[in-house]
C-alpha positions in Angstrom: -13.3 -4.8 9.3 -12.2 -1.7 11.3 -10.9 -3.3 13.7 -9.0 -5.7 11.6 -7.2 -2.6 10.0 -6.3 -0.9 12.8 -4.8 -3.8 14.6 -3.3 -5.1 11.5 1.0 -5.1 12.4 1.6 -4.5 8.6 -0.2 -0.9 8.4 1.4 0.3 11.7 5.3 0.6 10.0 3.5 2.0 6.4 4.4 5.6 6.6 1.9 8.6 5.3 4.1 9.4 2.3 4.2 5.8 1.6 0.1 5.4 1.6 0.3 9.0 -0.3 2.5 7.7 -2.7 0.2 4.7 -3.8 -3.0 6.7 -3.0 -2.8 10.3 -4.6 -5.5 12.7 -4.5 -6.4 14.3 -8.3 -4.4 17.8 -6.5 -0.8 15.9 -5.7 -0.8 14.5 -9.8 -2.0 18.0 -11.0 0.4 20.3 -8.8 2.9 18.4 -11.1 1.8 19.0 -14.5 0.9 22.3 -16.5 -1.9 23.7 -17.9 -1.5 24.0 -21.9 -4.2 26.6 -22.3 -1.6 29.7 -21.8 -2.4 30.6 -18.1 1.3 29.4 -17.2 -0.5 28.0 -13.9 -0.6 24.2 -12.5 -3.5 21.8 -13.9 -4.6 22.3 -10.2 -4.4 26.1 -10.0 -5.5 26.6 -13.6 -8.5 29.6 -13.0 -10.5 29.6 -15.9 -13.8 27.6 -15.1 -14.1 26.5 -18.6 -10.3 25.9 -19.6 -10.1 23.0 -22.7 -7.2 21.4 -21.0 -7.3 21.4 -17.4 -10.9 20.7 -16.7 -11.0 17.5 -19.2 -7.3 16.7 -17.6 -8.6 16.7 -14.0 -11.2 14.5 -15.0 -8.7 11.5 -17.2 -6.4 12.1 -13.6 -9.2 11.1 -11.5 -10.4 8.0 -13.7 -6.2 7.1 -13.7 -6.5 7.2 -10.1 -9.4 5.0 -9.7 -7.8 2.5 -12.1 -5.1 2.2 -8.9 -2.5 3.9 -11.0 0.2 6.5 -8.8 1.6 9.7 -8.7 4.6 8.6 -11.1 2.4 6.6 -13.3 0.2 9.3 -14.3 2.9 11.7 -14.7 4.5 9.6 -16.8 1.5 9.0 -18.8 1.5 12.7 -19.7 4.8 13.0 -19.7 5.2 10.7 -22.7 2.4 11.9 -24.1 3.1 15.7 -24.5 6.7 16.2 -23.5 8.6 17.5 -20.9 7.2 20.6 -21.0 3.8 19.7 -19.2 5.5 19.6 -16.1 5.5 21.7 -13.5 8.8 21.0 -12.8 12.3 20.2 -14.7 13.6 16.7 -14.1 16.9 16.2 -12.1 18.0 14.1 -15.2 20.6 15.3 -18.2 20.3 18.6 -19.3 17.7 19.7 -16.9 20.3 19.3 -14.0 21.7 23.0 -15.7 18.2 24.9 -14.6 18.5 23.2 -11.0 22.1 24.5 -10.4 22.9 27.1 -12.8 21.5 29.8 -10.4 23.6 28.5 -7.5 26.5 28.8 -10.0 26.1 31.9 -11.0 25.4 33.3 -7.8 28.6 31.7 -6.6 30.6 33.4 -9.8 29.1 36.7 -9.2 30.0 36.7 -5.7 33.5 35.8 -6.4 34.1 38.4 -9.0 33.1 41.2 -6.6 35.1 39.9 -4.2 37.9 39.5 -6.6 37.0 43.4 -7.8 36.9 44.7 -4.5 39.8 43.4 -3.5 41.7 45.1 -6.2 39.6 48.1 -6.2 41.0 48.6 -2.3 44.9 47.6 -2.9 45.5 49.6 -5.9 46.9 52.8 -5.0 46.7 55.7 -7.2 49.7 56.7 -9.0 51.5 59.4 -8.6 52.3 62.0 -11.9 56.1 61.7 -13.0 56.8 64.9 -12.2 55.5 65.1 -8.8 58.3 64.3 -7.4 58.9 67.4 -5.3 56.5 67.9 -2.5 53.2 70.1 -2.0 55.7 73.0 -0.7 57.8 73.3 -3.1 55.0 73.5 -6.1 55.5 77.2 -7.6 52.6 79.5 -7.0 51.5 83.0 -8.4 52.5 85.8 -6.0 49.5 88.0 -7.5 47.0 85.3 -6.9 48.8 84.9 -2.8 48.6 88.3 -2.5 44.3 88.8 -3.6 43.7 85.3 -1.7 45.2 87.5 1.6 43.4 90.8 0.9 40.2 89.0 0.5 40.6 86.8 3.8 40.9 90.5 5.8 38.1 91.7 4.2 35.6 89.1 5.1 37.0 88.8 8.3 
């Protein structure tokens, strides 16, 4: 029989996703659906040794998988059976395409406003007052305070 199945010319081209895909192990179905107990974790990563959903959960995956059911089956199963929000995952379907790309969207946006902000920030010149139209030299000056700014640069020196 072992011989037979390792000579066979149909299992050579059967890749190991394919055989995965039609064989999964209780941990590939769980990593996909979440706990309902609270924890926020995985069926598969659930901690609590005596957690109501994930222990009995493990249990129904691994009679689903002995049936000859797959991955997709069984997450279906639960799927149907308590909503999208037992999985682990969104789908890449309808509305759930928004939490797939709404972070690459915003971080595209935000880039592009401080680019956008920079860019302004650095070619807008300050202004100059109306009345500044004379230059630095000509501004008018009190001799008194020329005269004490002189006295106390001999004194220090």
């Amino acid at each position: 029989m072992a011989l037979f199945v390792f000579l066979s010319p149909e299992l050579k081209y059967v890749s190991r996703e394919t055989f995965a895909a039609e064989n999964p192990t209780n941990s590939q179905v769980s990593e996909g659906l979440t706990c309902q107990c609270g924890c926020g974790l995985t069926v598969a990563n659930c901690n609590m040794p005596t957690c109501g959903f994930s222990v009995p959960m493990r249990a129904e995956i691994d009679r689903m998988i002995g049936k000859g059911m797959t991955r997709a089956q069984i997450i279906a199963f639960y799927r149907r059976e308590y909503g999208e929000k037992v999985l682990s995952a969104p789908t890449t379907e309808g509305f759930n395409i928004l939490a797939w790309t709404m972070p690459f969207i915003a971080l595209a946006l935000g880039g592009g406003l401080m680019v956008f902000a920079v860019g302004r920030w650095r070619s807008h010149q300050p202004s100059a007052p109306p009345d500044s139209t004379r230059g630095a030299q000509e501004m008018p000056f009190d001799p008194e305070l020329r005269r004490r700014l002189e006295k106390e640069l001999e004194e220090r020196r």
